[in-house]
N, C-alpha and C positions, 0 to 999 in steps of 0.2 A: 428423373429416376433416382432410387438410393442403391449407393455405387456398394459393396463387399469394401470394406476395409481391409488393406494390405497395408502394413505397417513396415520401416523401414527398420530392415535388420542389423546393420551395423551398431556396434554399442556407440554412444555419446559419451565422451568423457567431459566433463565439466573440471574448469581447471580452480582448485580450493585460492591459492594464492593469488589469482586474478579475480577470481569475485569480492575475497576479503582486502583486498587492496584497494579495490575501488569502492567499498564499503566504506574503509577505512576515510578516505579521501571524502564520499560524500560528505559523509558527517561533520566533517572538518569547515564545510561552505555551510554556515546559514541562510535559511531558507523558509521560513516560517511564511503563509501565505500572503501576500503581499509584496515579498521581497525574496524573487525566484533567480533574480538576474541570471546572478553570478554561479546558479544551480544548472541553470538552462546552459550556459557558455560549457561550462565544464562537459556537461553531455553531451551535448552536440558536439565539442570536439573530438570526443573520445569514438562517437557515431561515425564520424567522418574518418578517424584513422581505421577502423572496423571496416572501412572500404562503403558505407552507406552514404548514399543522398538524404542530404537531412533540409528540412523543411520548418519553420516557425511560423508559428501563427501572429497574430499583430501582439499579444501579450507575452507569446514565449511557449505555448505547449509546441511539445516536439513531435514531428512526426518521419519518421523516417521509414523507405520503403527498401524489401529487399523482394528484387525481382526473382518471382517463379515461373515455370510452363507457360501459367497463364493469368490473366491478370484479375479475372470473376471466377468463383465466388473469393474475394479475399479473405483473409485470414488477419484481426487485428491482436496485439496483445498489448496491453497498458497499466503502466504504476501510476504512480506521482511523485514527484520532486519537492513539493510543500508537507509542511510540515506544522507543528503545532506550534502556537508561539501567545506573547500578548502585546496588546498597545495602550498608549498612555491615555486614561481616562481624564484626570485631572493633576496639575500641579498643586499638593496640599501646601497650609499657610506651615506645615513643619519642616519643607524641605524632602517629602518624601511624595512619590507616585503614586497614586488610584492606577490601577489597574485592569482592564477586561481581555479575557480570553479572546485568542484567534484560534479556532475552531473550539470543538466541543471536549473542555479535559478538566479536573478535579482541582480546586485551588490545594486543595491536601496536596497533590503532587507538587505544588507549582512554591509552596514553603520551605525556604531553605535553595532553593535553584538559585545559580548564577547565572549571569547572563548579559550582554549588551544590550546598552539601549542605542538606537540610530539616531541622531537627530540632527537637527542644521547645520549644526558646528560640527560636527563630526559623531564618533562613538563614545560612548560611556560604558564602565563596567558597573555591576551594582549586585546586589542580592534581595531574593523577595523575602520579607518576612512576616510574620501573622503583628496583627495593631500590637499587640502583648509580646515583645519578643525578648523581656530581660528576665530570665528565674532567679536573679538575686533580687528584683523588682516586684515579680507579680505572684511570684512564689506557685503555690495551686491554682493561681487562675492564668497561667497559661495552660492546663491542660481543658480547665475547663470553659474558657473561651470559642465563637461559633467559629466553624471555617466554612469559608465562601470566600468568593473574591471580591466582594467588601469588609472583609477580615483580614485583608493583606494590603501590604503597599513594598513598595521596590525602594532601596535605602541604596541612592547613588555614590557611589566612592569619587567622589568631587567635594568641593567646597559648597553644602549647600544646605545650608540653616534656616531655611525660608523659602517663600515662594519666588520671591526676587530674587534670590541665587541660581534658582533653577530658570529663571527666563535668563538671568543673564548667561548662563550655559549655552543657552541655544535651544532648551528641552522644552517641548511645546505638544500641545492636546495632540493625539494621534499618531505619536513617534512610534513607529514598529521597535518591540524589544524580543529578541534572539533569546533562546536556553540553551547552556550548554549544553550538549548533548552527554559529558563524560563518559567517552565507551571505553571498555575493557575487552579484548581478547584474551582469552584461557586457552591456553593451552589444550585442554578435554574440548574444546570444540565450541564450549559455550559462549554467547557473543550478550554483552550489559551495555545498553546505553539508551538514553531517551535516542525520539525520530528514528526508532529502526522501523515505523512505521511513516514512512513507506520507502524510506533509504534501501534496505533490505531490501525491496520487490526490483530497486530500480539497479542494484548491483545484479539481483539475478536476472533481468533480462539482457544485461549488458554481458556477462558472464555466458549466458545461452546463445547471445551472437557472436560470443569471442569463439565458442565452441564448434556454431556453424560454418563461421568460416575458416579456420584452422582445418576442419575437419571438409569441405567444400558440400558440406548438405543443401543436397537437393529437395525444392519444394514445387508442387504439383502445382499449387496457386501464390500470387503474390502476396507477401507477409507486412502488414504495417507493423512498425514498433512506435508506442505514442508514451509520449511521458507527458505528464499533466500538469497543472500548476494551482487545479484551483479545489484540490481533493476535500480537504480539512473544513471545507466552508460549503460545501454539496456543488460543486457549478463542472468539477473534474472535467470529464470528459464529452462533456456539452458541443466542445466546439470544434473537435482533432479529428472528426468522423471523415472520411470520405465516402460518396455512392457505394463504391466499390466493395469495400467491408459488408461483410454480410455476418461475419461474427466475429465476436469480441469477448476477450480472457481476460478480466483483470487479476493483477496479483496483487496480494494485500496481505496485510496480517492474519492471522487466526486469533482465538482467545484463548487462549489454555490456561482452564482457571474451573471450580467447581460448576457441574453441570451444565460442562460444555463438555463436547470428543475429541477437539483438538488436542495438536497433543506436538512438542517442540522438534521430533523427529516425522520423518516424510510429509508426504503432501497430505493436506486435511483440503478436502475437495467441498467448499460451501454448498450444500444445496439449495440453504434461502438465507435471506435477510429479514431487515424491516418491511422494506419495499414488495419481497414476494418470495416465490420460487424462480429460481432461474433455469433455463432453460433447458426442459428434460432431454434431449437428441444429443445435445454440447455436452452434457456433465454427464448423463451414460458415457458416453463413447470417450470422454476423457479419464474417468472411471475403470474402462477397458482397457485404454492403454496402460494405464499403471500394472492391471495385473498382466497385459503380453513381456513387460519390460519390467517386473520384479522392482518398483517403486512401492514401494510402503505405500498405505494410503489410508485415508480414515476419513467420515463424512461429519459435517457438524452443520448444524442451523443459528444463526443470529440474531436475537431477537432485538439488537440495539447496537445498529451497525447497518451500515453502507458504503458504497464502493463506487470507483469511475463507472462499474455496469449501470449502477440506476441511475446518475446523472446523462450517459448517452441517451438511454428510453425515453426518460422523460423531457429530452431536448427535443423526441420525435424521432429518433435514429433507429428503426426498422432494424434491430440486428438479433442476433442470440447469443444471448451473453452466459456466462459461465465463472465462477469465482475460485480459483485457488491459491489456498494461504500458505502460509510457514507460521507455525504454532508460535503465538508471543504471548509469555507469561507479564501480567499485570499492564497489559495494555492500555496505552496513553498517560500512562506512569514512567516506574524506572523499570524500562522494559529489559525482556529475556528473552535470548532466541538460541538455537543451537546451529551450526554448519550446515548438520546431517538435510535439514529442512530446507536449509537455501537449495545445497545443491541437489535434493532432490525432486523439489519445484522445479530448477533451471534444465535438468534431463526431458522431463513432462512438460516445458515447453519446445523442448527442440522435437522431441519425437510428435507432440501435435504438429507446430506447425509443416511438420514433414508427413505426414500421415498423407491417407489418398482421401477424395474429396467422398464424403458420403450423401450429400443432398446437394444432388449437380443443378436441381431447381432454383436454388439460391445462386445463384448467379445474375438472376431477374430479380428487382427489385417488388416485381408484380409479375403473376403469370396464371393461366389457368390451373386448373386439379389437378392435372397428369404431374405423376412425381411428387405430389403436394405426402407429405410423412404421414405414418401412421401411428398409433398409440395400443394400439389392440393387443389385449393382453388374456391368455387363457387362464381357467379355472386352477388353482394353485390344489396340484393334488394330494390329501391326506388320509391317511390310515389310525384313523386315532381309534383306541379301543378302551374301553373304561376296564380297571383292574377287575382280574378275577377275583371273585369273593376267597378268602380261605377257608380252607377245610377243617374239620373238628379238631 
C-alpha cells in the first residue's frame, strides 16, 4: 500500500561550523579518482566517532548503516569522495608533462592550476601551463594559441631539463597529479574552491548525521550513508548497493549558470539528467517536504551531467533514485557555492530520511500489483476566456 506521509515535526538544526569545518578539512586530502585512500580513512573515521558502523568495500567506497524501526524498505543517500584530477601522459624531451584529464573537465580551467604530482620517489609540486606560456616570448600568440590538453603540459619545480631528469625523479607514465583546490571562506557565506564538487555533498551529509545524532532522530526504516570513490569517471555508485536499499538520494552539485534554475541558495531538486528522468514518487514527495519545512527549493534539468544515481541503474540496482543539488557557479572550474545551499540540502536530508515510508511495497524487491504506485493525474481545470472586443 502507499502509506499518508506524516512528516516529523521537530525543527533540524544543521550545525554551520561543523559542516564548514569538515569542508574545510576535506579539501585539504587529495583525492582525485584513483587516489581516494587517504579520503576514505578520513571519513570513515569521522563515521565511526558519529557512533556508525562503517563498512568498505575492496576499493574503499564507504558504506555506513544507521539503524531504523525497521530494516526494508531502506533508505540510501550518497556523495562522492573523488574528485577531478590529471595523469601523466608522457615524459616530454623538454623536461615538462603531457597530460590527460581524470574525469571530464576544461584544459581552460586546468592553465595556470597548481598541483602535485605522485610518483615513485615521492611528491612533486608543479604548475600546468598552455605550450605558449611566456608574453615576453609569444606576445599575441598566447592568446591566440588552441586550448585542449594537448596545449598544456605540467612544468615541475624540480631539476628537470629533459626527459632524463624526469626519469631520474622518479616521474613515470601514469603518475596521478592532485590540483589544488585553493578555497576561500567569505565571511557573507560564500564558499571558492575547485572539488566542491563533490566535497560539499560529502560535508553535508556528514553534517546531516552530525545533526541526527545530537538531535537522536528517529527513522521509521534503516538509512545507508554511502560515499563513493569512483564518481568523476561514471562507475560511483555501481558497487555500495545493498538488497535492502530500495531508494537512493544522491547529492551533487547543481549548475548555476545561464539557462539553467539552479540557483547557489536552497535545495535545487534535479528532475533529470543525461541519463533520464529520475524518479517521479522520490522527487514529488522530496519536493513536498521542502514546502512542509519552509526549505527554498527550485527544480532544474541537466542535459550534461551525471550522478552516483545513474551509475547504480545501470550496474542493475532496482532502486528510485532522486538527485539533489547545492547550486555551484562555473562547475568543474573555479567553482562557487554559498552556505545557505549546503545547509539547506543537509535539513532535506535529515527530514527525508526521517519521513514515514510511502510505498510499503518496496520493501520486496519483487511483488505482485497490490500497492504497485499510481501516476493518474486529472484534467488540469481552466477558465480561459478570449478578451472582450471594445466598444466605440
Amino acid at each position: 500500500m502507499i502509506a499518508t506521509t506524516h512528516s516529523m515535526q521537530t525543527p533540524i538544526n544543521i550545525d554551520p561550523d561543523y559542516l564548514t569545518s569538515r569542508l574545510k578539512a576535506l579539501l585539504e586530502i587529495a583525492s582525485p579518482t584513483g587516489f581516494t585512500d587517504e579520503a576514505v580513512r578520513y571519513t570513515a573515521r569521522e563515521l565511526e566517532r558519529l557512533g556508525l558502523e562503517v563498512k568498505l568495500t575492496r576499493r574503499g567506497a564507504i558504506r555506513a548503516m544507521r539503524p531504523g524501526a525497521a530494516e526494508r524498505p531502506a533508505r540510501g543517500i550518497v556523495s562522492h569522495l573523488d574528485t577531478l584530477g590529471a595523469q601523466v601522459k608522457a615524459l616530454k624531451e623538454n623536461g615538462r608533462l603531457e597530460l590527460v584529464s581524470i574525469g571530464h573537465w576544461s584544459a581552460r580551467f586546468a592553465e595556470g592550476a597548481r598541483g602535485s604530482i605522485f610518483s615513485g620517489k615521492g611528491t612533486y609540486r608543479g604548475t600546468i601551463l598552455p605550450l605558449k606560456a611566456s608574453g615576453h616570448t609569444f606576445n599575441d600568440e598566447i592568446d591566440t594559441q588552441p586550448t585542449g590538453w594537448r596545449h598544456i603540459e605540467l612544468r615541475v619545480d624540480a631539476l628537470a631539463r629533459d626527459r632524463s631528469d624526469l626519469v631520474q625523479l622518479g616521474i613515470d607514465v601514469g603518475d596521478i597529479v592532485a590540483i589544488d583546490p585553493q578555497p576561500e571562506f567569505l565571511d557573507n557565506g560564500f564558499i571558492v574552491s575547485r572539488h566542491l564538487d563533490d566535497k560539499a555533498g560529502v560535508a553535508i551529509m556528514l553534517a546531516a548525521l552530525e545533526a541526527m545524532q545530537r538531535q537522536k532522530v528517529e527513522t521509521p526504516v534503516d538509512t545507508y550513508w554511502l560515499f563513493t570513490i569512483g564518481e568523476e569517471v561514471g562507475v560511483g555508485a555501481s558497487a555500495a548497493i545493498v538488497p535492502e536499499i530500495a531508494s537512493l538520494v544522491a547529492i551533487d552539485n547543481g549548475t548555476t549558470a545561464p539557462g539553467q534554475n539552479s540557483d547557489e541558495f536552497g535545495v535545487t531538486l534535479a528532475m533529470a539528467d543525461q541519463t533520464g528522468p529520475f524518479d517521479y514518487h522520490l522527487s514529488r514527495k522530496l519536493y513536498e517536504l521542502c514546502g512542509e519545512h519552509g526549505i527554498r527549493v527550485q527544480k532544474d534539468v541537466f542535459r550534461y551531467y551525471r550522478s552516483d544515481a545513474a551509475s547504480a541503474l545501470e550496474a542493475g540496482h532496482d532502486v528510485r533514485t532522486a538527485l539533489l543539488t547545492f547550486g555551484v557557479d562555473a562547475s568543474h572550474g573555479y567553482e562557487r557555492i554559498h552556505l545557505h545551499a549546503l545547509m539547506s540540502v543537509a535539513k532535506l536530508a535529515v527530514y527525508h530520511a526521517a519521513s514515514e515510508v510511502q510505498i510499503e511495497r518496496d520493501a520486496e524487491e519483487v511483488s505482485g500489483l497490490r500497492g504497485f504506485t499510481r501516476q493518474k493525474v486529472r484534467q488540469a481545470e481552466q477558465d480561459l476566456k478570449a478578451d472582450e472586443p471594445e466598444g466605440p
